[in-house]
C-alpha positions in Angstrom: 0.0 0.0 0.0 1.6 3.5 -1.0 2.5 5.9 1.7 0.5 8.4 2.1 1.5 12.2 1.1 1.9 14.3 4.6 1.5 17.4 2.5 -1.3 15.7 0.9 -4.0 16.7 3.1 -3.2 20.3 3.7 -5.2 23.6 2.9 -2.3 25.0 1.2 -1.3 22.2 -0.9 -5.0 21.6 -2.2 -6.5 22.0 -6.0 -8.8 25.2 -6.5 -12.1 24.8 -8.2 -12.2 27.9 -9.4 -9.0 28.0 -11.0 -9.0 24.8 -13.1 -8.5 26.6 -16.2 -6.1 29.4 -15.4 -3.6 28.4 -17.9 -6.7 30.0 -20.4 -7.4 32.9 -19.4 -6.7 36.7 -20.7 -4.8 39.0 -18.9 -8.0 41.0 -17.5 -9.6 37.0 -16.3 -6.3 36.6 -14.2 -6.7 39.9 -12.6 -10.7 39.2 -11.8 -9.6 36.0 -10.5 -6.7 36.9 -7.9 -8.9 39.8 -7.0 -11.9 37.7 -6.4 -9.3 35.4 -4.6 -8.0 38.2 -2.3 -11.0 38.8 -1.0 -12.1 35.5 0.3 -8.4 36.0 2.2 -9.3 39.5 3.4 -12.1 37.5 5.1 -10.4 34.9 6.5 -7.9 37.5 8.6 -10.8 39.1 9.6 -12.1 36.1 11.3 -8.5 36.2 13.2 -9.7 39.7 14.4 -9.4 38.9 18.0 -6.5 36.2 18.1 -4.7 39.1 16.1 -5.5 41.5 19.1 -4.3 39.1 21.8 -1.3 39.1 19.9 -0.8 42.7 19.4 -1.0 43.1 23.7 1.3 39.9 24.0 4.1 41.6 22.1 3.3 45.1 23.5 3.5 43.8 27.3 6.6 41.9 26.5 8.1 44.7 25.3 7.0 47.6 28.1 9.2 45.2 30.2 12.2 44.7 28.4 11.8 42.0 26.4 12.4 41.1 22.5 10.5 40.3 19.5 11.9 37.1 16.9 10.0 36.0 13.8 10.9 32.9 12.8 10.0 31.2 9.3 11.8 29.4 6.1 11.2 30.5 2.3 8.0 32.9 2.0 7.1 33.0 6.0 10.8 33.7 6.3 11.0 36.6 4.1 7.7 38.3 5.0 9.6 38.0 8.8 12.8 39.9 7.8 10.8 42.3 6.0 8.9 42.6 9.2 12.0 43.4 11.3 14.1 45.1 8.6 11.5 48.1 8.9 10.8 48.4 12.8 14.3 50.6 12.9 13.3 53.3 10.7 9.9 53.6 10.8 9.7 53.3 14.8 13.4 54.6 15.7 14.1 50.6 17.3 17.1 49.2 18.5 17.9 47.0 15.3 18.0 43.8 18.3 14.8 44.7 19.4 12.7 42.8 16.5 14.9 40.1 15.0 14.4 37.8 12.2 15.7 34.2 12.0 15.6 32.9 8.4 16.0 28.9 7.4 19.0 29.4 5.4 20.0 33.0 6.6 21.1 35.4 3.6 21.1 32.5 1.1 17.6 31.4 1.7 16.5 35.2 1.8 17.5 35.8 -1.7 17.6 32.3 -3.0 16.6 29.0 -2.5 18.9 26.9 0.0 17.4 23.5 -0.4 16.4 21.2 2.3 17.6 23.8 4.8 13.4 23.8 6.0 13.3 20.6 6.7 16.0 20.5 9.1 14.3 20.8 12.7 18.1 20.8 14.5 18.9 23.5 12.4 16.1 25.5 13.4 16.9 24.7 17.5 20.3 26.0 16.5 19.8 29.3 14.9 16.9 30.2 18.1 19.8 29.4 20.4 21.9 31.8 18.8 19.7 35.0 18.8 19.8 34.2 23.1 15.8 34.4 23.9 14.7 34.3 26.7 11.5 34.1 28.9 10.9 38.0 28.2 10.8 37.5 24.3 8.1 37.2 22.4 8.4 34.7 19.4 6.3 34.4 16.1 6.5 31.1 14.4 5.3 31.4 10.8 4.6 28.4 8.3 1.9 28.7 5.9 2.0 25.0 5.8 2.1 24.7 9.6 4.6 21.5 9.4 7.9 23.9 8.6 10.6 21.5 10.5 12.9 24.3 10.8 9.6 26.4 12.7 8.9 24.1 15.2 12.7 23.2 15.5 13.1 27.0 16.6 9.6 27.1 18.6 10.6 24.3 20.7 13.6 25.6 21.8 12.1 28.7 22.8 9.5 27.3 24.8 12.3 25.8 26.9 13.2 29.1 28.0 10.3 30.1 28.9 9.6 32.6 25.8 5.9 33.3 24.7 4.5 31.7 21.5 2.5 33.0 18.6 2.2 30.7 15.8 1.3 32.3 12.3 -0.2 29.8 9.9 -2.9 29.1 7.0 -3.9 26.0 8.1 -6.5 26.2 11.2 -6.3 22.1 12.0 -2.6 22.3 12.9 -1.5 20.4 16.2 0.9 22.9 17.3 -2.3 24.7 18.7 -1.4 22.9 22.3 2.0 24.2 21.7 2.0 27.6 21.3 -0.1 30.6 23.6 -1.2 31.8 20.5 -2.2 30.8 17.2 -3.5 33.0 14.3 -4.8 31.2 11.6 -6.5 32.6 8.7 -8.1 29.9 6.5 -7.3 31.7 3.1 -8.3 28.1 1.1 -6.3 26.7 -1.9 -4.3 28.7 -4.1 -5.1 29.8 -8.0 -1.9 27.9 -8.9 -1.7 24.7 -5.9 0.8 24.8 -3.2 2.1 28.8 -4.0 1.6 29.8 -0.8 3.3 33.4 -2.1 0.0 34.3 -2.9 -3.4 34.6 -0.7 -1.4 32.4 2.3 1.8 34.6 2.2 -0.8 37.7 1.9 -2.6 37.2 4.8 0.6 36.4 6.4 1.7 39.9 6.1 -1.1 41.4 6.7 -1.3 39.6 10.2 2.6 40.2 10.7 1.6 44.1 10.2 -1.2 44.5 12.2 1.2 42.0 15.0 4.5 44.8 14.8 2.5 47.5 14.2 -0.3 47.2 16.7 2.7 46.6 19.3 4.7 49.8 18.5 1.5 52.0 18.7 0.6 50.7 21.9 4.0 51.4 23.3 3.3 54.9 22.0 5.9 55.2 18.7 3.1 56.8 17.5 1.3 60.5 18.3 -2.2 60.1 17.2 -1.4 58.7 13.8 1.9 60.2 13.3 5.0 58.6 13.1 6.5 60.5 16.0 9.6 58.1 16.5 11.1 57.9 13.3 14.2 57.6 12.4 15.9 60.1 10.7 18.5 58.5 8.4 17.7 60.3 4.9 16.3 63.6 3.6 12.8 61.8 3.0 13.0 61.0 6.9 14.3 64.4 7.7 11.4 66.3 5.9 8.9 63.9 7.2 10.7 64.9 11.2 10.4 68.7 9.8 6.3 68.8 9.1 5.3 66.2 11.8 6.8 68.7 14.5 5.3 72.0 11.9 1.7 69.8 12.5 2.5 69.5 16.0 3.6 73.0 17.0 2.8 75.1 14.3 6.3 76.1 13.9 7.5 76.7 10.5 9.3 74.5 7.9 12.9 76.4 8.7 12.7 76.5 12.5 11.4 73.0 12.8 14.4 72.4 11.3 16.7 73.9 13.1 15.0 72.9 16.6 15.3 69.2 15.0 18.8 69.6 15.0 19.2 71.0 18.3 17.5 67.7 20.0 19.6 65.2 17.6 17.0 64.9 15.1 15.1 63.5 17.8 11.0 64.0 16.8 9.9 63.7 20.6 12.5 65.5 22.2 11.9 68.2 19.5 8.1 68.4 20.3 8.4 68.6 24.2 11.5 71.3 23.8 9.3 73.5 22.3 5.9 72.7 23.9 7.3 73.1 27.3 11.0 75.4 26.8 12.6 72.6 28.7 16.4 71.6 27.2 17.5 68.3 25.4 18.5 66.8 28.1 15.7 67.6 30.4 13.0 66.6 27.5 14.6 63.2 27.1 14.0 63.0 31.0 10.6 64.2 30.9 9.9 61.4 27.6 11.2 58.4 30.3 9.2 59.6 33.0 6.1 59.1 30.7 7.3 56.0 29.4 8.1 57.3 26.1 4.5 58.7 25.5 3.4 62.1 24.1 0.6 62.3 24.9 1.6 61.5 29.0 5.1 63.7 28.0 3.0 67.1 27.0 -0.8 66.1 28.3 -2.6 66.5 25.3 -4.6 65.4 22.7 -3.2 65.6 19.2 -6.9 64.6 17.4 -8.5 68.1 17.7 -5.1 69.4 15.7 -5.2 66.9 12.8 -8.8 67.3 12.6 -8.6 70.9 12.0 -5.8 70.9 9.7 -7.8 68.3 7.6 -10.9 70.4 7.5 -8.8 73.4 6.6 -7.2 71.5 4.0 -10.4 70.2 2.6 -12.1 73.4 2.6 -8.8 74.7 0.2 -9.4 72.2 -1.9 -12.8 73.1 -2.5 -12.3 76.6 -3.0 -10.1 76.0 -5.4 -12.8 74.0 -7.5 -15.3 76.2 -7.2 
């Protein structure tokens, strides 16, 4: 009797009805089927709604006391992981340690394809041991398939040290659910093309990873209202974006927000609070810890009633200019 497939039965791996005849279609029929697609995978995150949330105060609770973040995945889950932590630094001024990503394969499986190196479950142990996590960290497993040796391999050897799980996967039956604390599983269905879990799987995937990293930073207030308060100034893009958050903020113009940016180290909060409250650098940085790095404890106000009014204003501009 022939062995049964162990990939044979997963979500991921299985024939789509509606894509049968893909190979036939026209340009605009491929579009109109990955959008209709897309949607049924928009849905299926949805349904993770509060499992996502969970997860966004795990992370944000483990980081408020010191701990770490690791996302750990091989070939498409491993990519959508360093991407993940590749951009915590300068949208959200981190330490580059603070959110880490272990690849299956490290730079040659992030830009290639290092085979086997997913199946190898020691491998996995190994490269969790090296990043040094601990029973502060946070980790995120993520396998689309939800059998990614290398994963669980790394999962298990953080949950010897104590570390807090989240397991990111498309397939809802997977046993690691008594494994991890948390397990986010949007049932995004069969791909258009079988088993290329790039598409609707790796999709949802990063929109769960997003809502995860960011959810996390704006609860450990990188964020003033919706503005990106904590970035990191590293390139004239940056710099101009530092300039009109702390013009939106204060009302000061282009040039002196400039030059006060400069005075605090192109620091956006200690900018905001120098000139909000005429305190120096180094007193404003004191102020910021004393809040625990939040505006809106650092100054005591709300931010929503400024936006608003510069939207309407903006608005109202617009339409004058129509009429």
């Amino acid at each position: 009797m022939p062995v049964r497939s162990k990939w044979q039965s997963l979500p991921t791996e299985a024939i789509n009805a509606s894509s049968l005849d893909i190979d036939k279609l026209s340009p605009e029929g491929l579009v109109d089927l990955m959008m209709s697609e897309d949607r049924k995978m928009l849905l299926a995150v949805q349904r993770e709604r509060e499992r996502i949330a969970l997860g966004i105060e795990m992370i944000a609770v483990a980081l408020r006391k010191g701990g770490r973040l690791v996302l750990v995945g091989a070939g498409t889950s491993g990519r959508l992981g360093v991407l993940e932590s590749a951009e915590m630094p300068p949208t959200f001024s981190t330490d580059p340690l603070l959110v880490q990503a272990v690849m299956a394969g490290g730079r040659d499986g992030l830009f290639g394809t290092k085979e086997g190196v997913e199946d190898d479950y020691e491998e996995g142990a190994r490269a969790m041991t090296r990043t040094k996590t601990s029973k502060k960290d946070v980790v995120i497993g993520v396998s689309a398939s939800g059998i990614t040796q290398f994963v669980r391999g790394a999962l298990t050897r953080a949950r010897k040290v104590g570390a807090r799980i989240i397991f990111v996967t498309c397939d809802p039956g997977t046993e690691l659910q008594t494994f991890v604390d948390l397990t986010i599983a949007p049932g995004v269905g069969a791909e258009i093309i079988a088993g290329s879990t790039r598409l609707k799987a790796g999709t949802a995937t990063k929109l769960v990873l997003n809502m995860l990293t960011t959810g996390a930073m704006v609860r450990i207030g990188k964020t003033y209202g919706n503005l990106m308060i904590d970035v990191h100034c590293g390139s004239e893009k940056l710099k101009d974006r530092a300039c009109r958050i702390v013009n939106i903020v204060t009302g000061l113009e282009y040039d002196e927000a400039d030059k006060l940016l400069k005075k605090a180290h192109w620091n956006v909060k200690a900018a905001i609070v120098m000139q909000k409250t005429g305190l120096p650098y180094v007193k404003a940085l004191s102020r910021l810890r004393k809040a625990h790095d939040s505006m809106r404890e650092a100054l005591g106000e709300d931010i929503e009633p400024r936006l608003s009014g510069l939207l309407q204003g903006a608005a109202e501009a617009g339409h004058r200019q129509k009429s």
